[in-house]
N, C-alpha and C positions, 0 to 999 in steps of 0.2 A: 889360459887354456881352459876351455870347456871341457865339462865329463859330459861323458853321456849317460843317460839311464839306460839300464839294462831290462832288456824286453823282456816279460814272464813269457813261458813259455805257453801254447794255446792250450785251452782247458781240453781236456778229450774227456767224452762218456763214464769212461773208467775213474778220470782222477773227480770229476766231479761228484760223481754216483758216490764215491768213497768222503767227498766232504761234507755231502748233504748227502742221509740218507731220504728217503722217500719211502713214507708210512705210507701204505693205502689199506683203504678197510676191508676187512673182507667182513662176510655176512656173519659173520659169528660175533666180531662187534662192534659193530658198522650202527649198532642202535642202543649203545650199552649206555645208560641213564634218559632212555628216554619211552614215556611210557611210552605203551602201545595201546590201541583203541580195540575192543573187544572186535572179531570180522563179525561178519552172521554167520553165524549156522546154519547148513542147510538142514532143511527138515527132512523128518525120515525118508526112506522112500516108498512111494505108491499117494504120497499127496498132491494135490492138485497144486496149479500153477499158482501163485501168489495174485490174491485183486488186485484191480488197479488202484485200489489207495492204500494197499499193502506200504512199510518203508518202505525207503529207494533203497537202502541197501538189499533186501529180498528180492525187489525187481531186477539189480544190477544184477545177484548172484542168479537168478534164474536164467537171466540172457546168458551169463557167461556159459552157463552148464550145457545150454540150448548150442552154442555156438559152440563149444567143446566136441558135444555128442555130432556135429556135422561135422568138422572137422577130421575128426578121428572116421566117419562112414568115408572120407576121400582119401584118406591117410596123409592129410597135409598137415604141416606143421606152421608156428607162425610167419614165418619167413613166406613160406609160399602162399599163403591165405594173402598176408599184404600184398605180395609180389600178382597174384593173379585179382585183388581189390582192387590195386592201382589200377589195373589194365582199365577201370569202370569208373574212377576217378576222371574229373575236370581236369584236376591238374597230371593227371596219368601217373601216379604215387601215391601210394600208402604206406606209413612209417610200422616195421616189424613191432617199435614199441607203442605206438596207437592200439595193434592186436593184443600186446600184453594188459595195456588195462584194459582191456574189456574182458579177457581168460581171465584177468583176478578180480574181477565182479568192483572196479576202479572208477570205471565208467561209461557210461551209456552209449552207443554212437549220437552223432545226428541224423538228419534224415540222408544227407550224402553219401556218407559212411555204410549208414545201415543198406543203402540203394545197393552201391559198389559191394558189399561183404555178400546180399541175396544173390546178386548178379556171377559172382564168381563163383557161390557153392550151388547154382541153378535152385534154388529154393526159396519160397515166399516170404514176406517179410515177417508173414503171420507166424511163421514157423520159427521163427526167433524167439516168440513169447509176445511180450507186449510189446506195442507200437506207439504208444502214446504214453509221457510221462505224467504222474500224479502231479494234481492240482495240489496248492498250499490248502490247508486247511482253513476253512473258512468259518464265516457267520453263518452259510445253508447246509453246513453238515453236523450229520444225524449226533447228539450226544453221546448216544452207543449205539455201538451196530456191532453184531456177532455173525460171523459168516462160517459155515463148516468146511475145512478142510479136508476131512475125510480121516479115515483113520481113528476117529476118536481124540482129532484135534479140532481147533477153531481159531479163525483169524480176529481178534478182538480191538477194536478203536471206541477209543474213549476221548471225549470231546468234551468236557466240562467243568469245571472250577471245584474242587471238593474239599474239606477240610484236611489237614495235611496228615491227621492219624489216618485215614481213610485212604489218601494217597499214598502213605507208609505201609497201611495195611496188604493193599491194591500191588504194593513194586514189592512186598517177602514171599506173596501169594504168585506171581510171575516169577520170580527166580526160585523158587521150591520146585514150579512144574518143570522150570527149560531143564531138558535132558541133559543129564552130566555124559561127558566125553572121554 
């Protein structure tokens, strides 16, 4: 005579949930041992836009602030910025979180993107900031070049090989001036 096995009975939500819990992170410590990379700073207000061989992080954060300040004149939020970009997309979609990295100065659009974003807030591409992304640094650019910002600051690139007291010197002399927060 055969036994038979006895059939477990089917798992439901409940008994599961209760054998396995499930961690999920929330933001508090969702990044706990790992560094994080200094953002930029925006610079005060009433300075001019960042050059175009400005970082890319100063160009990112300026677009995003640029695309913020519109935003908020339509009183749309990301969802609807995406929602009315798609309409100007190829593929007639734009993802809410594509909007989020460019709001946190993440990333750039492309030129599709940036088409679709002017097209939905009726305003020029110009009017986003810059249009064209900085070149690498090359062999044809200047050793230093100092540009005014306005305000009683200055955008400074340095372009040359120096001895490393000098470059030590150079990097306590920049974090002395950037504004404490």
């Amino acid at each position: 005579m055969m036994t038979r096995k006895r059939k477990k009975p089917p798992k439901t939500r409940a008994r599961k949930a209760a054998r396995t819990p499930e961690v999920k992170p929330s933001d508090s410590n969702r990044h706990v041992g790992v560094p994080r990379t200094p953002a930029y700073q925006n610079p005060p207000p009433g300075l001019v836009a960042p050059p175009p061989w400005a970082p890319i992080e100063a160009i990112r954060q300026d677009f995003a602030s640029h695309l913020q300040a519109h935003m908020l004149r339509k009183g749309w939020n990301q969802s609807e910025l995406a929602r009315q970009a798609g309409l100007h997309m190829p593929s007639g979609k734009m993802g809410r979180d594509v909007v989020s990295g460019y709001l946190r100065g993440r990333n750039l659009p492309g030129p599709p993107h940036r088409k679709a974003i002017c097209a939905a807030l009726g305003i020029s591409s110009e009017d986003l900031g810059h249009t064209i992304l900085p070149t690498a640094t090359g062999a044809n650019a200047p050793p230093l070049l100092v540009t005014s910002a306005g305000d009683g600051y200055s955008w400074v690139r340095i372009n040359m090989t120096l001895p490393a007291d000098v470059g030590l010197r150079i990097q306590q002399l920049v974090e002395n001036a950037r504004p404490k927060n």
